[in-house]
C-alpha positions in Angstrom: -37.4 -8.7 3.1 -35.5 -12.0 4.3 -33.3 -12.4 0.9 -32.9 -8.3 1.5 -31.9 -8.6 4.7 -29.5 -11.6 3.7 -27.6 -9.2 1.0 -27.3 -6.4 3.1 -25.6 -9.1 5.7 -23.5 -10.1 3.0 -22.5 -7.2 1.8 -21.6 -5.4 5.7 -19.7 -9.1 6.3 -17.7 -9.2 3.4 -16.8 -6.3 2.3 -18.2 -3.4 5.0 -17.0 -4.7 8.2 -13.2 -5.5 7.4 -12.6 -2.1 6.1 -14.8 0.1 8.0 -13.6 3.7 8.8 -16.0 6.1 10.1 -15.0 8.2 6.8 -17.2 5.6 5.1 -20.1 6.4 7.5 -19.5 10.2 7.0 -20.1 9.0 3.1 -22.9 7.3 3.3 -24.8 9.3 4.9 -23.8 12.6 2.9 -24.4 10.5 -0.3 -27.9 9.8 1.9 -28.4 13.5 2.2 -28.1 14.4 -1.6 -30.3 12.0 -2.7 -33.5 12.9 0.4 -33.3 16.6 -0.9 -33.3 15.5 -4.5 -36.7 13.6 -4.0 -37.6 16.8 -2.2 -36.9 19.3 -5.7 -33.0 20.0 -4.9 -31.0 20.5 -7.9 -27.9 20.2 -6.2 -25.3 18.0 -6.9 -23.6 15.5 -4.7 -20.4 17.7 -5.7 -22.0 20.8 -4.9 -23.0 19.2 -1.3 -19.8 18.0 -0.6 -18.1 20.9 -1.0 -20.6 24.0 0.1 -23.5 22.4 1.0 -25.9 22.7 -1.7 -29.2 24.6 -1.8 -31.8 25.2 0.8 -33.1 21.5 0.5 -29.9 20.0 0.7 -28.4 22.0 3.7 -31.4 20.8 5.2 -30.7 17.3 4.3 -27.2 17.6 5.9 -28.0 19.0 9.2 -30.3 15.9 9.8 -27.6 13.5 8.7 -25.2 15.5 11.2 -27.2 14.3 14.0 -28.7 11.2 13.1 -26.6 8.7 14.6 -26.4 10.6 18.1 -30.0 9.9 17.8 -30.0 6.4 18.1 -29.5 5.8 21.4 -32.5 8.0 22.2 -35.1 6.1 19.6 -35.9 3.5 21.8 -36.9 4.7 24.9 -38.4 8.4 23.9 -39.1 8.1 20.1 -41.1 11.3 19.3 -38.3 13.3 21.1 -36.3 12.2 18.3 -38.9 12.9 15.7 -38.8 16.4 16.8 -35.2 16.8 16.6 -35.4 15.4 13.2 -37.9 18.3 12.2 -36.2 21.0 14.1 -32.8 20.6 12.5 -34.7 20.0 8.8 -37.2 22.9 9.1 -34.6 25.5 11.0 -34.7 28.9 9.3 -37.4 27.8 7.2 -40.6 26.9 9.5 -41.4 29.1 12.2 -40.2 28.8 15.8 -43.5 27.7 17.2 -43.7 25.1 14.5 -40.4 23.8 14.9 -41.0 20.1 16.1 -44.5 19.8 16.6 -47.4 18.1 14.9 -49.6 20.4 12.7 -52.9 19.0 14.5 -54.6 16.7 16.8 -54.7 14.0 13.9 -50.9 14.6 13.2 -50.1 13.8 17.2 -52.1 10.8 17.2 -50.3 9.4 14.5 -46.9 10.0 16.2 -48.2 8.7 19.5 -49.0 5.5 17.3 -45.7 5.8 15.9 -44.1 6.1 18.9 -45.7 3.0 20.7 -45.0 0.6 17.8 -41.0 2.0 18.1 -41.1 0.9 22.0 -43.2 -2.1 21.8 -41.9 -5.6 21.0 -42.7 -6.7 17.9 -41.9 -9.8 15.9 -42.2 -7.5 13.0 -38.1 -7.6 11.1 -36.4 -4.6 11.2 -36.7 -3.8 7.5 -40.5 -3.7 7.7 -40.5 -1.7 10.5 -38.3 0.6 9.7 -40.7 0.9 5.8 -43.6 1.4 7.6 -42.3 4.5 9.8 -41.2 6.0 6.7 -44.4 5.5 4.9 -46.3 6.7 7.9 -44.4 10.0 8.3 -44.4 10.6 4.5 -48.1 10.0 3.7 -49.7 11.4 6.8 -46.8 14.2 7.2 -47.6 15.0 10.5 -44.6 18.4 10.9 -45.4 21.7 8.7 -42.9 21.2 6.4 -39.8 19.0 5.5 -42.0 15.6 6.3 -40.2 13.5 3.3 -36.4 14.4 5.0 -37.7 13.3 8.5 -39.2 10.4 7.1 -36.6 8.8 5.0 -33.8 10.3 8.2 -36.4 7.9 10.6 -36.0 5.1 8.4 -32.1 5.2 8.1 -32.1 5.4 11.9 -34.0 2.2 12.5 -31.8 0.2 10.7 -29.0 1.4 12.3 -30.6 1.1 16.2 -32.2 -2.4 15.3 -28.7 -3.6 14.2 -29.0 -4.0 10.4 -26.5 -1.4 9.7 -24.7 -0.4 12.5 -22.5 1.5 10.9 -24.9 3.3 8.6 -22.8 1.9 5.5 -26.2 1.4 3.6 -27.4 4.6 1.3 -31.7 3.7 1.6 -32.3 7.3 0.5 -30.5 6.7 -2.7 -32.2 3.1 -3.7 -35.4 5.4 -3.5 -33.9 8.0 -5.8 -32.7 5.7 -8.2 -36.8 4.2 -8.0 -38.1 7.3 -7.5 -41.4 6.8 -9.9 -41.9 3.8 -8.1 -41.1 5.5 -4.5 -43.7 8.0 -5.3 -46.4 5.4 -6.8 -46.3 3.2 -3.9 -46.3 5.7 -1.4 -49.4 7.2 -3.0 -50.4 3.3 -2.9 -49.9 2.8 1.0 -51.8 6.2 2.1 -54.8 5.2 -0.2 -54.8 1.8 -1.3 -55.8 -0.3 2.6 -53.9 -3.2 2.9 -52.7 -4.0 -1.1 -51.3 -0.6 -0.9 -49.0 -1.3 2.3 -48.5 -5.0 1.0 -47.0 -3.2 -2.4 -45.5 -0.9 -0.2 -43.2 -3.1 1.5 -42.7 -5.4 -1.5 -41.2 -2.1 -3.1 -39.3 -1.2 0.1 -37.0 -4.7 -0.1 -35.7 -3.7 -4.2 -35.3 -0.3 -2.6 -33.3 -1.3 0.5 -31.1 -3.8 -1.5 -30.4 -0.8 -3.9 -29.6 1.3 -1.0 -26.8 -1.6 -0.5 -25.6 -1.2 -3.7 -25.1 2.4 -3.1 -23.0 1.8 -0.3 -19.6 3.6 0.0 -18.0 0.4 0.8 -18.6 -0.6 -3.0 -16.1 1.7 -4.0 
C-alpha cells in the first residue's frame, strides 16, 4: 500500500496537479461510472455513457458519481447519511421508496453502524486500507436491497478523496477493478469467507488495483 500510495503521489505531483481542470475530474469520475456498472452486467459503452447515459446500470452509475464529491464534506462527521444518499440516488426508480436508503435487516444496520464508527474514529490505519476495507464490507455483506456493488466501489472513491489521496478525484479505482475483474471477484469472495487470509489477500489485491486505477487516470492522456 506504501509503494501504491507513493505512485499515486507521483503521478497527482507530476503530471495531475500542474494541469488540473475540473474537466479532468468530470472524466474520471464518468470513466469511474462506466467501469462500476460494467462489473455490475452493463453492456454499455463508455461512448454510449458519455453521450446518453447508457443503460439502466450505467445511469445509475452516473447519478452516484454526480454527487459524490458534494459528499465529502459530510463523510466524516455523519457517515451512514452518506451511505444512504449513495443508495438512494443508485437504486431511484428501481428499489422501492421505503427501501430507498435503508439496511435490509437488523444484521445489515449493525454492519453500517460498525462502518460508520471506524469512518469517525481515529485510526492509524493509511487511507488506502481503509478506504479497501469499506468497500469490501459494503460489497460482501451488501447491507441496501439492491445496487450494493455501485455504493460500495462510490464509498471507496470518496475516501480517498476526503482522506486526501486524491483530492481531486483524478484516480479511476473503479476501472483498476474492471481491468482485474476475475481477481476483484475472487478476492472479494476471499475476504467475506476466507477470516483473516482472506482480508490479508484482500488488501494485497486492493494496492495492484489502486495503482491501476492510477493508470487509468485522465491526466495520462
Amino acid at each position: 500500500m506504501a509503494a501504491t500510495r507513493d505512485g499515486i503521489d507521483a503521478l497527482l505531483r507530476d503530471r495531475g496537479l500542474r494541469r488540473t481542470t475540473p474537466e479532468l475530474t468530470a472524466e474520471s469520475l464518468l470513466r469511474g461510472a462506466h467501469a462500476s456498472a460494467v462489473l455490475e452486467g452493463s453492456d454499455s459503452t463508455l461512448d454510449a455513457v458519455r453521450e446518453d447515459g447508457g443503460g439502466p446500470m450505467a445511469q445509475a452509475a452516473v447519478r452516484v458519481s454526480t454527487e459524490l464529491l458534494g459528499l465529502v464534506p459530510t463523510l466524516a462527521t455523519s457517515p451512514l447519511q452518506v451511505l444512504a444518499r449513495l443508495h438512494t440516488l443508485a437504486a431511484s426508480g428501481v428499489a422501492a421508496d421505503d427501501d430507498l436508503g435503508r439496511p435490509r435487516d437488523e444484521e445489515s444496520a449493525q454492519r453500517l453502524q460498525g462502518l460508520a464508527r471506524l469512518l469517525t474514529s481515529e485510526t492509524s490505519a493509511p487511507a488506502l486500507v481503509l478506504a479497501a476495507v469499506v468497500h469490501a464490507d459494503l460489497a460482501t455483506v451488501a447491507p441496501f436491497c439492491s445496487h450494493n456493488g455501485l455504493v460500495a466501489r462510490a464509498a471507496e472513491r470518496l475516501v480517498l478523496v476526503a482522506r486526501g489521496v486524491d483530492a481531486k478525484s483524478l484516480v479511476v479505482p473503479e476501472a483498476g477493478h474492471l481491468a482485474l475483474q476475475r481477481e476483484y471477484e475472487s478476492n472479494l469472495r476471499g475476504y467475506r469467507d476466507g477470516g483473516q487470509a482472506g482480508v490479508h489477500s484482500w488488501l494485497l489485491y486492493a494496492a495492484q488495483a489502486f495503482a491501476r486505477g492510477a493508470e487509468a487516470s485522465p491526466v495520462n492522456g
